[in-house]
BABAVO-427975 format. One record per atom (N, C-alpha, C): x, y, z. Coordinates in steps of 0.001 Angstrom, whole numbers, plus 500000, padded with zeros to 6 digits. Example, Ala and Ser with C-alpha at 12.3 -4.5 7.8 and 13.67 -1.06 7.14 Angstrom:
BEGIN
513190494310507800/512300495500507800/513200496700507800/512850497750507080/513670498940507140/512900500030507870/
This chain:
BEGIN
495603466553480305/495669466666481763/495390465311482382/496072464864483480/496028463476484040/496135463834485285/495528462617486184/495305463015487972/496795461855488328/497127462671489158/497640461899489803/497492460624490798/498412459699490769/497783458321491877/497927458519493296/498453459771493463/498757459916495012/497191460554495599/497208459836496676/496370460211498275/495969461495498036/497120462290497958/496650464160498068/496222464368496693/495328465196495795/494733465371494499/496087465839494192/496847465506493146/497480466245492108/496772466061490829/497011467394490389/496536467685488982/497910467377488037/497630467130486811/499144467109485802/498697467430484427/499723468398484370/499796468974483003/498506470224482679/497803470934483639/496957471697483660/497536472970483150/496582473795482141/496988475175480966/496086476026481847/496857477168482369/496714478377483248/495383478946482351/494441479238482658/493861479846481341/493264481755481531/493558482075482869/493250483341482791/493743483619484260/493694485220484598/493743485675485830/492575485811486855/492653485574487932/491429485880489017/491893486755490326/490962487676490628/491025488236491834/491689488407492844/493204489200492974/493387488908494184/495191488107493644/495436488312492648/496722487931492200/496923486891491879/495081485750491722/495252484523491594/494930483863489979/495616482588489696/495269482393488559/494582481523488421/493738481402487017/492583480437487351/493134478911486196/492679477801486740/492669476537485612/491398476157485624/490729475107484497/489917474660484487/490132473275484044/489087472431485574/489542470775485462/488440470218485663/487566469528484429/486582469197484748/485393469872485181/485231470993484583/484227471899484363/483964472605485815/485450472723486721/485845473000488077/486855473839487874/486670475217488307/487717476233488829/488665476282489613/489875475845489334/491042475748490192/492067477182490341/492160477546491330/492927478859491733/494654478505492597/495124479220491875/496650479182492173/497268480718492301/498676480394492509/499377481386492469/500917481627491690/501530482166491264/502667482055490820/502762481740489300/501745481708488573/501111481231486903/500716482513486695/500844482533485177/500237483016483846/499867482707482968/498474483050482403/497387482626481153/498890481823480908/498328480792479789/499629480010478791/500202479085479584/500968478825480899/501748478143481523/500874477159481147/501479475772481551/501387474603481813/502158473811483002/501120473472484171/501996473309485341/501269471878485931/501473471475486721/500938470635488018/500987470897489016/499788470837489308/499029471557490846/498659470458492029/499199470815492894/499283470171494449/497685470918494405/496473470243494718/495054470665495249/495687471028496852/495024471948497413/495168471684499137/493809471991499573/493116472583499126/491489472561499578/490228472336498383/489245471747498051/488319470988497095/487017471528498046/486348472427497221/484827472742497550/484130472213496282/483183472110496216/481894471992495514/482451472013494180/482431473968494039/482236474334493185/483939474603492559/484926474600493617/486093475002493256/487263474740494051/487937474563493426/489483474196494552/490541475069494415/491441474810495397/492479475816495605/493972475174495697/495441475346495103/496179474868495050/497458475125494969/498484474948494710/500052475302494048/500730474544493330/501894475428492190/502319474553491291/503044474138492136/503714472750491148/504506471935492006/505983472193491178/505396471980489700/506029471889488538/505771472951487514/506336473201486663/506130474070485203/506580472982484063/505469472292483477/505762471695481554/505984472819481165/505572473739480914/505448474612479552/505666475999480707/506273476837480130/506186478394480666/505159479268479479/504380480148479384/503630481332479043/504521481759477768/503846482321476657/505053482647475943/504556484468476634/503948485142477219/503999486185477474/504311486258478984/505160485303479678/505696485222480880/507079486015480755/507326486774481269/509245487669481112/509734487208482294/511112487150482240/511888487116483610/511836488525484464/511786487812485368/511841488818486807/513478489411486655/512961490654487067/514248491561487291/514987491693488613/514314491325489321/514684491405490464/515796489967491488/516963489806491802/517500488469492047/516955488269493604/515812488793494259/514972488306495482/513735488096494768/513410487794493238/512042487600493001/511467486465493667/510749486200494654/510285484912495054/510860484439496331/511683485487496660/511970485319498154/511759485836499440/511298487836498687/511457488551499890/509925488498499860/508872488216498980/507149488036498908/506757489589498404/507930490514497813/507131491648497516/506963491435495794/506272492482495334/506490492557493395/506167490843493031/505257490393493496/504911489282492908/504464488665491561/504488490153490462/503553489580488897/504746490164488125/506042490114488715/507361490253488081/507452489719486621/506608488494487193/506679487536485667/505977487688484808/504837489320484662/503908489521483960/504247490582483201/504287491154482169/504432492247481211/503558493182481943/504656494353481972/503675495566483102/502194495816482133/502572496229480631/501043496103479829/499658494978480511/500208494011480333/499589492992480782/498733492892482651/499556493728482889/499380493843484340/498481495083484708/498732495809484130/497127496894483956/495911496612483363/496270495224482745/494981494978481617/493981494267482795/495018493228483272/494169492489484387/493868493075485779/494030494405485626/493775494761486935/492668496151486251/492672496588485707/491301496778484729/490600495771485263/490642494670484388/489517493798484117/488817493236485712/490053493504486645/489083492823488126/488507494301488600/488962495441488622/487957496151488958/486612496040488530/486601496270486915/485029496255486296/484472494828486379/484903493973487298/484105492372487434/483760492632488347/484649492757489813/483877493535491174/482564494130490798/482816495133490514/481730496308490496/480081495833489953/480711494752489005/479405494258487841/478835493148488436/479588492030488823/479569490505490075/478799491407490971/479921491683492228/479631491739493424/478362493086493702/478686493635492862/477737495332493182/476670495430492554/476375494393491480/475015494446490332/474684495685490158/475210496491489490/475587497631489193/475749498041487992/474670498712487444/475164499200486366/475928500387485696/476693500182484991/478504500679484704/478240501483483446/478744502626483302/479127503234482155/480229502438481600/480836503325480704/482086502666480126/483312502711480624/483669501641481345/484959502203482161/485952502869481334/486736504073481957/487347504852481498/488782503920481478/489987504582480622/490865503408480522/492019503652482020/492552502499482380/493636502446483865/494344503362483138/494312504109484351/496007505057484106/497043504409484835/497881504007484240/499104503015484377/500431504089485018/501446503118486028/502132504205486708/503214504498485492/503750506159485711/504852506297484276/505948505471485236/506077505336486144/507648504460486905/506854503320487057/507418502248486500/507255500685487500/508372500063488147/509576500785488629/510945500729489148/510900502063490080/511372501880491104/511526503015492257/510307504051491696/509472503620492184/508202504566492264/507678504914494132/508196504040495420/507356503816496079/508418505227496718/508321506043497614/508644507371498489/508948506828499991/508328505279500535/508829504869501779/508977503294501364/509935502645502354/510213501733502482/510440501044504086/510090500064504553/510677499554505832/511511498082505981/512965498460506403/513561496927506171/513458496692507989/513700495375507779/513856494601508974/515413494374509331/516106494315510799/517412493405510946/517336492646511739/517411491502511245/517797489998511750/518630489566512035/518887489111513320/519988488480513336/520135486928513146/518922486291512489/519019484981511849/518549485514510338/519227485914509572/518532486179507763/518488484892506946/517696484594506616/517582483533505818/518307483382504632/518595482281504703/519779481405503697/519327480005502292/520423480556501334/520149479687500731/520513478390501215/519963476868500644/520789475408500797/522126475525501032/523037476438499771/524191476538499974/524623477070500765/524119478392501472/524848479159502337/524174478444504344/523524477529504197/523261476449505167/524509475519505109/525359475127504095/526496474252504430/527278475012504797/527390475936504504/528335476936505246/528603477603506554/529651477076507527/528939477528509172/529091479000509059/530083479404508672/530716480613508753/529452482001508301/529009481340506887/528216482421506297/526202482340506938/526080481068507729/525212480397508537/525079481622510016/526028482180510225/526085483213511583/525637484384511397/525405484928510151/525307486200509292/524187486816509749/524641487718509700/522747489009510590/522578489745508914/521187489778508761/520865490955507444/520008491985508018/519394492876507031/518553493343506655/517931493388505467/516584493553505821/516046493409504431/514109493172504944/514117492756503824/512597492252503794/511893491173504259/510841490444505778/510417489398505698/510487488514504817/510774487101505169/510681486009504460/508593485429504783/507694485463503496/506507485217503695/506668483768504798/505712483886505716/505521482708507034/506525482430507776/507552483397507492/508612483033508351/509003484758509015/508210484652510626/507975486019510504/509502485994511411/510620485356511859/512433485811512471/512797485454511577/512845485539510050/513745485258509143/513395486308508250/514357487599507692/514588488719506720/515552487861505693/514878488267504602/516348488124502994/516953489202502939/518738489232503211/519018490391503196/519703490999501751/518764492189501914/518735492748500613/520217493905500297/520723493815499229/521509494612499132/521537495796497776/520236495298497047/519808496184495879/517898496079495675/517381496983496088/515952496959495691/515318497781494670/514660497387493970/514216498317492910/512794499042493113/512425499510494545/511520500626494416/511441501498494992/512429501670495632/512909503093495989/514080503421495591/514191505051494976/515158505391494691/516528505736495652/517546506159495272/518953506231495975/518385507889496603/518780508237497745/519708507067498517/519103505934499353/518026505366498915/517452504397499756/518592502978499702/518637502224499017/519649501466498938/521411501676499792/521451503098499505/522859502947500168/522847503369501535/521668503864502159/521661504072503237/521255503090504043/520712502091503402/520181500853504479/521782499815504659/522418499744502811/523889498896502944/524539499693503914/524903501192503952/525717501684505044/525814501536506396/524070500936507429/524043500643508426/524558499264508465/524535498526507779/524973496775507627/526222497303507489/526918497604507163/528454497769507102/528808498299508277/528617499487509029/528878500147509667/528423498875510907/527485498520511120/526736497659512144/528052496841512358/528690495847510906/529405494997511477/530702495455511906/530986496695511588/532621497079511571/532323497739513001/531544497747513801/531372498535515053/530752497670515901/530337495799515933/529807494923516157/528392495379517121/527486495579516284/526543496183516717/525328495074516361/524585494698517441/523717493297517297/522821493957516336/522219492332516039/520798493121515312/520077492080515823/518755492488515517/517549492331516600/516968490609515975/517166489633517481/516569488374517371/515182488571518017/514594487937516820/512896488783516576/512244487267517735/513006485959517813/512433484821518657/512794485389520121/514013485628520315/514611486707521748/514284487295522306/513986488519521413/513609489834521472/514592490578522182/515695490570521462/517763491352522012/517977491678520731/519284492629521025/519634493273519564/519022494714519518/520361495411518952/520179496617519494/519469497210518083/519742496878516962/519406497466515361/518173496083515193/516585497117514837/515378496536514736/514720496930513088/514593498234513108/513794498463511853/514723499657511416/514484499820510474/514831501352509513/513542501586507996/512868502698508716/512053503070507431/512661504533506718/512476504271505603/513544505521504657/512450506415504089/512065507657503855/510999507807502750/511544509152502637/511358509376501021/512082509989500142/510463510826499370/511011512665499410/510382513156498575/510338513517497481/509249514263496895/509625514350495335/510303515862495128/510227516526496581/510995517500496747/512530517589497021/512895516271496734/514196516119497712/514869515958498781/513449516297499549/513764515538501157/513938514438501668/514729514020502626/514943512589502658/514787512349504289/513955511585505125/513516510955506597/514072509625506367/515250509465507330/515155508354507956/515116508012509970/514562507097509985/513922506512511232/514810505309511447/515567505598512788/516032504207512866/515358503746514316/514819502377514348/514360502090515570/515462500859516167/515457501023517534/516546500296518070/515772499477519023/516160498245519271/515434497271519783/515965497543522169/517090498142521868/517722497944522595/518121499791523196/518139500293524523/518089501182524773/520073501528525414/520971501376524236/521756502413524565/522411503714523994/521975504385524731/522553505724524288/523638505997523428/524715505916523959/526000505893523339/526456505496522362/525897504253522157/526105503594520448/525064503960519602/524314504377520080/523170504689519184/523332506604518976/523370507128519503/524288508364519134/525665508436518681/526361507568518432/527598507199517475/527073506968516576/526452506036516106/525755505899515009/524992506651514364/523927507603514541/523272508302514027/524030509388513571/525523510140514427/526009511146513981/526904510391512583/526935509240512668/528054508798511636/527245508688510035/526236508140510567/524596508374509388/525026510076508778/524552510533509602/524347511947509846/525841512749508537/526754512100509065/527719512951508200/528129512042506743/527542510540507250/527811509858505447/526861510329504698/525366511346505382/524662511338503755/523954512851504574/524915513565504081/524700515042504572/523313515157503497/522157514103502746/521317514947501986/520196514586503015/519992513694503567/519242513440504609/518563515016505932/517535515059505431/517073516645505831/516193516337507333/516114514622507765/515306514903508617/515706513449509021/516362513433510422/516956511945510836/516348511414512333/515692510317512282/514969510873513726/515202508558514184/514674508721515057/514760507394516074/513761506922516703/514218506036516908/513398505855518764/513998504477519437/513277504081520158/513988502910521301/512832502248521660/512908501109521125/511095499834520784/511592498550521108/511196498805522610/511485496933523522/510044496576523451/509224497100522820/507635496428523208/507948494433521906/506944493746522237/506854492784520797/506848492815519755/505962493956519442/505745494473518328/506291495160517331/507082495384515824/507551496846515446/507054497584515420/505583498178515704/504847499403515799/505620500352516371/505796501542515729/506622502491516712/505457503609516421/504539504112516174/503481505137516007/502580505295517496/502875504295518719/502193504531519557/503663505381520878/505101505065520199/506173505574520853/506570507212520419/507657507457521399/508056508632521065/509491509130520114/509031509388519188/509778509113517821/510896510774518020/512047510294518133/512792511817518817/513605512090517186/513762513390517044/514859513640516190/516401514398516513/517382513382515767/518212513582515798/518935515012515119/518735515347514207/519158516198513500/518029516171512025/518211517729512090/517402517699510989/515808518292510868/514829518493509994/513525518663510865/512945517321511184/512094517483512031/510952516275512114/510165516311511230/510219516746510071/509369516110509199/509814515867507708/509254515902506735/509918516699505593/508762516872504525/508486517466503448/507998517906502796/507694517756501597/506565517207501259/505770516470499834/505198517811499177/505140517777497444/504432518526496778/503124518362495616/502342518378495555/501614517759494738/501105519408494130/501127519492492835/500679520367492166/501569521332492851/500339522532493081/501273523642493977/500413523564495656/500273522347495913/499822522093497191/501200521612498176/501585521880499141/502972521202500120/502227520646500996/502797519466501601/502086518438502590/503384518249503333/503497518528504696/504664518375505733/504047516509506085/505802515348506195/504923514205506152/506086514548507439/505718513608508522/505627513277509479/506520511783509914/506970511388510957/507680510200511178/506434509116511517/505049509846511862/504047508870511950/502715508933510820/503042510476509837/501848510361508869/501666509567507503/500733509174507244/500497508584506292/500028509392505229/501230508670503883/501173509786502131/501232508706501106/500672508590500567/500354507804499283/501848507839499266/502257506218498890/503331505915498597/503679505882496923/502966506072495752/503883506632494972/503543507707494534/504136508970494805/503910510576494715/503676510540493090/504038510474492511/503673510982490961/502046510260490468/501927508765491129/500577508141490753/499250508922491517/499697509528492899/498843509752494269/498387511092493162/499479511938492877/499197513555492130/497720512648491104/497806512131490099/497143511875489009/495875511159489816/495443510270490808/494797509731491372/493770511263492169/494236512034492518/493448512587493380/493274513795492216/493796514019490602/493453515027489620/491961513937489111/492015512849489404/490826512171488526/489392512735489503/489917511988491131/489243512511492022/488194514045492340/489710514997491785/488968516564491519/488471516695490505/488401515735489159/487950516056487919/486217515742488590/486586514445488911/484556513690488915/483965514463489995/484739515396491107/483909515874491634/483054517404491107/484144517894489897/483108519024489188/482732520186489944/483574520724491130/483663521646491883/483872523304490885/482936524111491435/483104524910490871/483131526531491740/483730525995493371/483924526846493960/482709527315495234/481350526656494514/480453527281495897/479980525862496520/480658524814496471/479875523822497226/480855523348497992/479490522454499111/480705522249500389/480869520830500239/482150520385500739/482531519181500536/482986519006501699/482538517098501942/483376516318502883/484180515241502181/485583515920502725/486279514368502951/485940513107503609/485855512009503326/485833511254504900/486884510597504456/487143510026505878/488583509069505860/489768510053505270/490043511255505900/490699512086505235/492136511940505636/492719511539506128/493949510807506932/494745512646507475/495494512997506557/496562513879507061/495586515446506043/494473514693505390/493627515804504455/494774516083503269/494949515137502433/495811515433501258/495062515697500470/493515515015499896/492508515227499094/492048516424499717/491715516785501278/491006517980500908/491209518855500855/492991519054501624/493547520065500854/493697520262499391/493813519597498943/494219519672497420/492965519942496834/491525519638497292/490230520751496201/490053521773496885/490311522123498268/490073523363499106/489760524315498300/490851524805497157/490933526179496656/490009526408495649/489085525064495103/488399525043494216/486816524836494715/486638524682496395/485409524586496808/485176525571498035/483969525804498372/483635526953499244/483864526183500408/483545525388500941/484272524679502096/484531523423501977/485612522481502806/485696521542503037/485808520847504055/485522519915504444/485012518774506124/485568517682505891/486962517732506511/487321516630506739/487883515870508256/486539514251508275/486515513924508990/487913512477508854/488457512144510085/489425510710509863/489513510264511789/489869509280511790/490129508206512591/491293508928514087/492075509055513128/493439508902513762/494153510589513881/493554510745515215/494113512330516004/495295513211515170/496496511914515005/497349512755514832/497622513658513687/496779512483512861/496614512397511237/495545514150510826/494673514170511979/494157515361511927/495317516409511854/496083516290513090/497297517600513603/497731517708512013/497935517270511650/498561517056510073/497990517929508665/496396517746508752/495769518266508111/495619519024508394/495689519854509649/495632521441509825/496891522119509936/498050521303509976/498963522072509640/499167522299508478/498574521413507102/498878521171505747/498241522711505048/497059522376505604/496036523856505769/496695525196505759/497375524746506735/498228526668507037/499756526632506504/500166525641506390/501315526079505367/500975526645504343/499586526133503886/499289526267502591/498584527663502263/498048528102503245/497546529295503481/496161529308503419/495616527668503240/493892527409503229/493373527514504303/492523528631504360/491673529018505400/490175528209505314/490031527446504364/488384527002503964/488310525710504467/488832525107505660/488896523754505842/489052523554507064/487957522211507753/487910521704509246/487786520760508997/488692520097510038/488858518539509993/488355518081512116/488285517118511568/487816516684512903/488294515081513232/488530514484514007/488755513759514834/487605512373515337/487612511304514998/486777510957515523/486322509041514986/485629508103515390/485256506998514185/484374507822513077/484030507393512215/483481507746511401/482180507506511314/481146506484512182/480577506028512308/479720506922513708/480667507527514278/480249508177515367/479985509574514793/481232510196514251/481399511623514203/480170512229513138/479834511599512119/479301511361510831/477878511106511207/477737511890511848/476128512258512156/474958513108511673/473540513141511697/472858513943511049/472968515588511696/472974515440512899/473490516590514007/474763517017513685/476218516264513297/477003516610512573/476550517773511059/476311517291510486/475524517399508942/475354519018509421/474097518784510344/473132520186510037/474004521126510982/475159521133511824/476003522034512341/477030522865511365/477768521347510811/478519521856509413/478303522198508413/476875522211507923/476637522584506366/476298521122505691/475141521014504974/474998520041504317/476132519928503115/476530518557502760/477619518119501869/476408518416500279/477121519396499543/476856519145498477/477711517760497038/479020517995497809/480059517100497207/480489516207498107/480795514867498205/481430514070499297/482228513295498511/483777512951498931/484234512489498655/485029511447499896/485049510121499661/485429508885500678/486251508189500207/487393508165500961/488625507128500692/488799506240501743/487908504874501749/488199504292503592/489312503195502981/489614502396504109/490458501444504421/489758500082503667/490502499231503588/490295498398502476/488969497406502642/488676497709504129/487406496934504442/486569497843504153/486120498847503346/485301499478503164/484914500815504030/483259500964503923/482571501706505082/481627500891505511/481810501576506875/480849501031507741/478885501515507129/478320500336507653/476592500374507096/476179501494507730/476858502181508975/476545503204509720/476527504476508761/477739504695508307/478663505646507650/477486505607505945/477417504473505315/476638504395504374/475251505032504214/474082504931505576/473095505156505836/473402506573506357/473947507365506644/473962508455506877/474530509225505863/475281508895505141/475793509322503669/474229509497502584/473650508440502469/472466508889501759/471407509667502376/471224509984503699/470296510649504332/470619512138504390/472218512240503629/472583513648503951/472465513969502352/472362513125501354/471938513365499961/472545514368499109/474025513877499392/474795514940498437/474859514391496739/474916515397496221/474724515646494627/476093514412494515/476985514336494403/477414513828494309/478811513140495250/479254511825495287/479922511020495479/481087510705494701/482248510679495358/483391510258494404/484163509245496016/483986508086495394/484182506794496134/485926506269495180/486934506644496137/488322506256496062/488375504742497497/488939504247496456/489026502835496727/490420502243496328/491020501192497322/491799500302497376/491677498925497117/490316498620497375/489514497476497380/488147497259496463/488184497255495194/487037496737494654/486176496274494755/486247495720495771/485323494626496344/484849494756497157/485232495648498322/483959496289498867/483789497803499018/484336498271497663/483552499486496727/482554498819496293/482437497812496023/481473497330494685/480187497034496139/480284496267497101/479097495985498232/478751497526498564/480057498846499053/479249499609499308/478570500335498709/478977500363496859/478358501303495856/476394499942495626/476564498942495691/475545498261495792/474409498716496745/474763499054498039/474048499774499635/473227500960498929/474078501532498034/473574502574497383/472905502790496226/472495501761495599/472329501954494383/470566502199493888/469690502542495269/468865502885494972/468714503908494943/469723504885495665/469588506371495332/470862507178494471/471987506185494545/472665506828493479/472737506001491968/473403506219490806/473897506183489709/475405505871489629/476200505098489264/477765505304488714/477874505691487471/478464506914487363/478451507448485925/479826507733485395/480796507353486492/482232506970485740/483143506434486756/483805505770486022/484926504571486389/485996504758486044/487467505511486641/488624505171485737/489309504629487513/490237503148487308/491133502665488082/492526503374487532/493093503263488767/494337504096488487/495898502680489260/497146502609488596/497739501509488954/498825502308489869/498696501880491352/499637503021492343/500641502102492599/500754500504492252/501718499308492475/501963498441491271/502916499093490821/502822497916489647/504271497043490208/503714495815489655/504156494572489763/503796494235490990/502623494272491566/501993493494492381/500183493865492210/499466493291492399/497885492633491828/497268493818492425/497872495155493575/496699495827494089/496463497027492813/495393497654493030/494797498663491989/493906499568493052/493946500716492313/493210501875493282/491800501931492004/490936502502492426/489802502669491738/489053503854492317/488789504765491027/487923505926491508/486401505866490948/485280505966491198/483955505670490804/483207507073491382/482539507411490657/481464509166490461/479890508248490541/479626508227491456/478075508291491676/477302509169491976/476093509946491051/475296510859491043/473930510389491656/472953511458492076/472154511160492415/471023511067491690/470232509988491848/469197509519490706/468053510703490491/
């Protein structure tokens, strides 16, 4: 390894030597931790430094000497353009190993915590069209290669597709993706075709004109198929030409709905999302549980991993029919529907109103009478006066948002002193601070992470803490 003579630190000829946290890889230069991105153990690269602390610096390759001999080619011909599936270049084996290994470092580092034996990752059976929703963007500037920049003609071109990372008016337009299944692909190429043969703008995101903005697709494991088209631009007429023409190219489409979004933002969950044909919703199955999803609810995006993730969930909680359980952070109540039938009651509290409407309709499709959900922060609702109205929690189970729980939510969780805890997590890392908050009155007595994204660095993690 040799430094470079230039002003800015370059490193040269530096050997990748392991993975770190967060999708990053680590080198070692001079008894100094250097973190990158886009490497695997084995490579041999040169690293542009861009920030130098103390103890560690941070950087990008510039170059590749040597490639990994356990580096594979990416399957994908947007690997590295559209910023999704980023460890393309990693053997999916390989990619559960290291995402294992950062859960049980979290937990052990950050949580000083002592760990049973972590149980082994359950790895997804799909790592190709596993995800049930998708959202593309249309641009009417899509980003171009060098070559297709000399070109004026192909230089005018509107796509769809996926953000270009830091370049938030520039989409790569995609014409084959590999994680959602068909008809996701041909229904997004059919609006790009149809768009240009009917000269129908698409949306300049610097402007803010253009009548075609977003399209999210999501596909069940029942066969139902929602698509959402949002239009930047409010006319009627072309936009009801269009939807009936949708409408009769993919007669499998069970639920086709819209809306009309001049705000800045693509948020359409605070608008009024109309349907065209079809129901407004459509219909998820997990076990023999049905979950109606919604044009604004939120469902674990890969249905076959979410089923096995929330069977680990009902395993560690050990329900045996007379204890009461809270959900928290229960979103649409997919977890608490799904132990309802196995516990004497269930309480599930979440954030977001609508997400409640959801869980009580999930409830009565289902014919579960043993379940209240409520409305509210969690921090507020999640009270001791709460507690002693509803029934003390013998079982609690918490799935929050990736920043954790609140110290509020924590301190009232141990004051209500349920037997046990089953802490579902997105974030390791502050599972591991909030299972730490706790660790004078509970125990972790099992660990299995579960992989809901493969070919990209996130990992779900389920952890069973008992009471000491």
């Amino acid at each position: 390894m040799a430094r470079s003579k230039n002003k800015k630190p370059e490193l040269l000829g530096v050997t990748v030597s392991d993975m770190a946290a967060e999708g990053k890889s680590i080198c070692r230069v001079d008894d100094q931790v250097v973190f990158i991105t886009g490497a695997v153990p084995g490579d041999v690269v040169d690293i542009q430094v861009t920030k130098k602390r103390s103890n560690y610096s941070e950087g990008f390759v510039t170059r590749f000497q040597e490639y990994s001999p356990i580096r594979v080619e990416p399957f994908c011909p947007y690997f590295g353009k559209c910023g999704g599936c980023k460890w393309q270049f990693i053997p999916y084996e390989k990619q559960v190993e290291y995402k294992q290994r950062e859960v049980v470092n979290n937990l052990r580092r950050l949580g000083h915590v002592e760990l049973p034996e972590p149980m082994p990752i359950l790895p997804s059976a799909n790592n190709r069209f596993y995800r049930n929703k998708l959202e593309f963007t249309y641009s009417a500037k899509r980003w171009l290669t060098p070559d297709e920049l000399a070109n004026p003609e192909v230089a005018k071109t509107p796509g769809v597709g996926f953000h270009v990372p830091g370049l938030f008016d520039k989409v790569v337009d995609i014409t084959e993706c590999h994680l959602q299944a068909e008809p996701s692909n041909s229904i997004r190429n059919w609006t790009r075709d149809y768009a240009f043969a009917n000269n129908l703008s698409f949306y300049d995101l610097r402007e803010r004109v253009g009548l075609l903005r977003n399209i999210t697709i999501r596909t069940a494991s029942t066969g139902d198929v929602m698509v959402i088209l949002s239009f930047g631009e409010d006319q009627p007429e072309a936009i009801a030409q269009m939807l009936k023409a949708l409408q009769e190219a993919f007669p499998m489409v069970t639920s086709l709905m819209y809306v009309v979004n001049t705000k800045a933002n693509d948020t359409i969950t605070d608008l009024d999302i109309k349907c065209f044909a079809g129901q407004p919703f459509i219909t998820e199955q997990m076990g023999d549980v049905k979950f109606r999803v919604g044009p604004k609810s939120f469902y674990q995006t890969n249905s076959d991993q979410a089923h096995r993730l929330y069977d680990v969930a009902k395993e560690f909680a050990a329900l045996t029919g007379q204890e009461v359980v809270y959900d928290l952070y229960t979103g649409t109540g997919t977890i608490a529907n799904y132990v309802a039938r196995s516990a004497k009651k269930v309480i599930g509290v979440e954030y977001v109103p609508e997400a409640i409407e959801d869980a009580k309709v999930n409830s009565q499709i289902n014919g579960i009478e043993n379940t209240e959900f409520f409305a509210g922060d969690m921090k507020d609702v999640l009270t001791l006066d709460f507690i002693n109205t509803h029934g003390a929690p013998d079982v609690m189970i918490v799935d929050p948002p990736r920043a954790g729980m609140h110290p509020d939510v924590v301190e009232t969780i141990l004051k209500a002193a349920p037997r046990r805890i089953v802490y579902v997590s997105c974030n390791s890392a502050t599972q591991a601070r909030d299972i730490q908050m706790m660790d004078s009155a509970y125990k972790v007595t099992a660990l299995r992470p579960v992989d809901m994204f493969p070919h990209t660095h996130h990992v779900e993690s389920v952890v069973l803490l008992e009471r000491r």
